[in-house]
N, C-alpha and C positions, 0 to 999 in steps of 0.2 A: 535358146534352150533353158528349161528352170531349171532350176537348183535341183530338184525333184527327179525329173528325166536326167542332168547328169549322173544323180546318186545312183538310179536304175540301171544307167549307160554302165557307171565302175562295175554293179554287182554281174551285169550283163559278161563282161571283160577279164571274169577270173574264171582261169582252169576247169575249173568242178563243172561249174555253168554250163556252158560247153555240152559237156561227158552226160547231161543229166539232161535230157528232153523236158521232162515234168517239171521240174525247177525253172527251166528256161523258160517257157511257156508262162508259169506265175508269174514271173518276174517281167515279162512283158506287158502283162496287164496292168500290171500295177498301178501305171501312171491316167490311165483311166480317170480317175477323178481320187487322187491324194487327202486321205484324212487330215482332219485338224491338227491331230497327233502329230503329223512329220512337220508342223511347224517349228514344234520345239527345241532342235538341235537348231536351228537356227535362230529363234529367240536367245538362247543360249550364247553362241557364239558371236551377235551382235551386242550383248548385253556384256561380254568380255571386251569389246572395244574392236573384233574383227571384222572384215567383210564377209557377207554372206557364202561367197564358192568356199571360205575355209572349214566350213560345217557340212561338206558335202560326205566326205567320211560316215560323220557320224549320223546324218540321213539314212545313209545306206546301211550301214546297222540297223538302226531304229527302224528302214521298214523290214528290215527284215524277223527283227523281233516282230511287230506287229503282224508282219502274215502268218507267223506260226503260231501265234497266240489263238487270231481267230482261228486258225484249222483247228488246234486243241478245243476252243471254246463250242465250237460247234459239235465234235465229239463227246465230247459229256454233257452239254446240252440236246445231244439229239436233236438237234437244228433239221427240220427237213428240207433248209435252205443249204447245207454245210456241202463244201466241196466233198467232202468225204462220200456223200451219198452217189457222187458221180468216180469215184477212183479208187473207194472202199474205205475203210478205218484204216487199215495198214498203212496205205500207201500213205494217206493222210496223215498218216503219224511221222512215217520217215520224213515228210517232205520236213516237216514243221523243225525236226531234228537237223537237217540241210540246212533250213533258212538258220537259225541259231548259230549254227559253225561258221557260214558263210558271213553273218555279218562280224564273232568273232576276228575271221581268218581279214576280213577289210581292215577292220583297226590294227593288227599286231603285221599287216604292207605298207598301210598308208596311217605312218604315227601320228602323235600328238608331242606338244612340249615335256607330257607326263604319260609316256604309253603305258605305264604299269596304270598307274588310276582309270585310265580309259579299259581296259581290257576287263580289267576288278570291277568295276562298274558293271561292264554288260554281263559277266561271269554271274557277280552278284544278285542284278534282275532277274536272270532266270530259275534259278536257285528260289527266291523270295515266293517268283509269281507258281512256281510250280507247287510250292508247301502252300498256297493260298488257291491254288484250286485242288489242292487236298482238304484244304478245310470247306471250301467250298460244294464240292460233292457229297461233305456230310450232313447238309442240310440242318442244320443244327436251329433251332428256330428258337434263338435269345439275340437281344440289342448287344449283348459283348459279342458273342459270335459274328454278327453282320459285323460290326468295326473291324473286328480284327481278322476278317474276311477282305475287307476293304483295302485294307493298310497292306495287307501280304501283297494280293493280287491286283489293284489300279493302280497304289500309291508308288510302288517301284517303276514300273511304265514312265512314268511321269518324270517322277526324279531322275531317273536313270537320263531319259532321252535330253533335257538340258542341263544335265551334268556332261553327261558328254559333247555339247555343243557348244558349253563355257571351258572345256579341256582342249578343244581344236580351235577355238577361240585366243588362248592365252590365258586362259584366268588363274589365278590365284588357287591355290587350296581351299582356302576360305570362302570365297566367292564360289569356289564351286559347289562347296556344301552348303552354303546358303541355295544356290541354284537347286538343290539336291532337295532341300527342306522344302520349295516353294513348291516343286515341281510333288513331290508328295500329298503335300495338303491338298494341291490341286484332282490330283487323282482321287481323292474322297469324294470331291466335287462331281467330277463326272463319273462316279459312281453312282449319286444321289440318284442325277439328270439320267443316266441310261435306267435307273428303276422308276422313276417318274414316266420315261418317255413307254418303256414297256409296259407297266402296269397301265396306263389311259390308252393301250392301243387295241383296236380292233384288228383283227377276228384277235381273241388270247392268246396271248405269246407262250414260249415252252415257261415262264416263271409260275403263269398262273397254273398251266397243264401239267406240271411237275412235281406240285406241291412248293415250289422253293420259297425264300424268303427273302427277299428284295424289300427296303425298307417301309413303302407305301402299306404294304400286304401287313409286315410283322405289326406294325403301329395296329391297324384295323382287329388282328387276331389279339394281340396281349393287351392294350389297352383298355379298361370298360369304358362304354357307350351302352345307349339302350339297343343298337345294331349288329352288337358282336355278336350272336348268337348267330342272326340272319346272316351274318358275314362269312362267316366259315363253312355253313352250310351252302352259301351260292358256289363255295368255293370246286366243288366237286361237279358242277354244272354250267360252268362257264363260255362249256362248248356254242351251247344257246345264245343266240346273241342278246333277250333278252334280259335271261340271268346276268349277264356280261354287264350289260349297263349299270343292272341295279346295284352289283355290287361294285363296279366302278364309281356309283352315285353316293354309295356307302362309304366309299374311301374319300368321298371330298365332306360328306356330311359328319364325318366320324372326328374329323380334322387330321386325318393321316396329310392329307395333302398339304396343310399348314405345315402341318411339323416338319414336313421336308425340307418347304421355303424357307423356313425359319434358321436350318441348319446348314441350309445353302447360302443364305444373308451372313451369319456366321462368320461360316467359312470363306466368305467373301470378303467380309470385315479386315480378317487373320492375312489373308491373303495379299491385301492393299497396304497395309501395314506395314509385313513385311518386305514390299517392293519398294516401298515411301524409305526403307530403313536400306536398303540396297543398298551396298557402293557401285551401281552398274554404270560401264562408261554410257550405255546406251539402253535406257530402259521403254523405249515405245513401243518394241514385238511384246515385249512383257504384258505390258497394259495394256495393250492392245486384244491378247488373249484373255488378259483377266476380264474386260469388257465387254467380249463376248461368252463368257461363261455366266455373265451374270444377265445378258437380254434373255433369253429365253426363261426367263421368268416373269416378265411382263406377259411374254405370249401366254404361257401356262394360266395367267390368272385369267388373261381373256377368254381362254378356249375353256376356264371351270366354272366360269358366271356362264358363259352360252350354254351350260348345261341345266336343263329342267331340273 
């Protein structure tokens, strides 16, 4: 059994679960095929010097944060992929309030060496990511607003889940908040990479249908080019899949798509740096994640030169 199926087995195993059909049901899916994200509580916890089952805790949090993230994320995105459209808004909203308590109610059964920092932790994520998709839905279309869009809502995600994997682990305070700080920058990162991957995808996603401002788009509208005008104008017709390309073509010819890479080299840099400066007894989940954060940028340049 992985690490993964046990973390879903504990949340499987408490009380509430049980009582709560709809909650059971998520939770059985779950393990379906496991995000990158739930790596992190065990990066975390290897990187303190433990064995991998002792981060199973904090897994089981961490998906549980993540399942309720997406329900919310889909509700104010109007995802016409979002569970919600199968169970309603409502329901979709309690559940998401479920998962949240449920992985609370995991960590304050099953401690840590520091159960106060573990609980202030996840308390704190959700707190952070909830004011960051309040900034989020106001679509605010300036380069400080995207940042500090970012930093609210991915960069908590991040920190939080191997902070709590270096606190079930044994680490240190310090270690932890270094784990806290790495795991932040990192969520900038896959913020970039989810506006990268949405904004090049076919048919337009809710970012383009939305109006919102994902960094690819903002670069395209505020920056001048001799194409910002044509730019903002495809912007209202994207439905079309010609429109769609062109102004997909306009986002790599504008240099939005540079600017991204640029920022994700970066943050790459910052990133390596800070791991190189780690005192982690075991830093290879670490690198291991920062190495795959940074390949799919080779693929990006491939798939924007095959483009006419």
């Amino acid at each position: 059994m992985t690490i993964y199926h046990s973390a879903v087995e504990l949340l499987l195993q408490q009380p509430q679960v049980a009582e709560w059909p709809l909650l059971q049901r998520a939770l059985q899916q779950a393990t379906g095929k496991p995000p990158v994200a739930w790596d992190f509580p065990i990066a975390g916890c290897v990187a303190a010097g433990a064995a991998q089952p002792q981060a199973i805790p904090a897994v089981a949090a961490i998906t549980c944060a993540h399942m309720a993230i997406l329900l919310i994320d889909d509700i104010l995105d109007e995802d016409p992929r979002g569970e919600y459209n199968r169970i309603g808004a409502g329901r979709a909203a309690n559940l998401a309030a479920g998962l949240f308590s449920l992985g609370q109610h995991v960590l304050e059964t099953h401690s840590c060496p520091q159960p106060h920092l573990a609980t202030a932790a996840l308390n704190r994520m959700v707190g952070d990511i909830a004011f960051g998709q309040e900034l989020d839905v106001q679509n605010d279309h300036s380069e400080e607003s995207y940042w500090a869009v970012a930093r609210a809502k991915s960069s908590p995600y991040f920190g939080t889940a191997l902070t709590l994997g270096g606190l079930y682990g044994g680490a240190s305070q310090p270690l932890a908040e270094q784990l806290r700080e790495f795991g932040a920058l990192f969520g900038e990162v896959m913020q970039i990479h989810d506006d990268l991957n949405d904004c090049l995808a076919e048919p337009a996603n809710v970012d383009w249908l939305q109006g919102r401002a994902p960094l690819p788009l903002l670069f395209a509208e505020l920056v001048p080019h001799p194409q910002r005008e044509r730019f903002v104008a495809l912007r209202s017709q994207v439905t079309q899949p010609d429109a769609l390309r062109e102004a997909q073509s306009i986002l790599v010819s504008s240099g939005a798509i540079s600017y991204c890479v640029n920022e994700l080299i970066l943050r790459h840099q910052r990133l390596q740096a800070m791991l190189d400066a780690m005192p982690a007894a075991e830093p290879a989940l670490l690198q291991q994640i920062l190495d795959h954060a940074i390949a799919p940028v080779e693929h990006l340049f491939a798939s924007v030169a095959a483009q006419p």
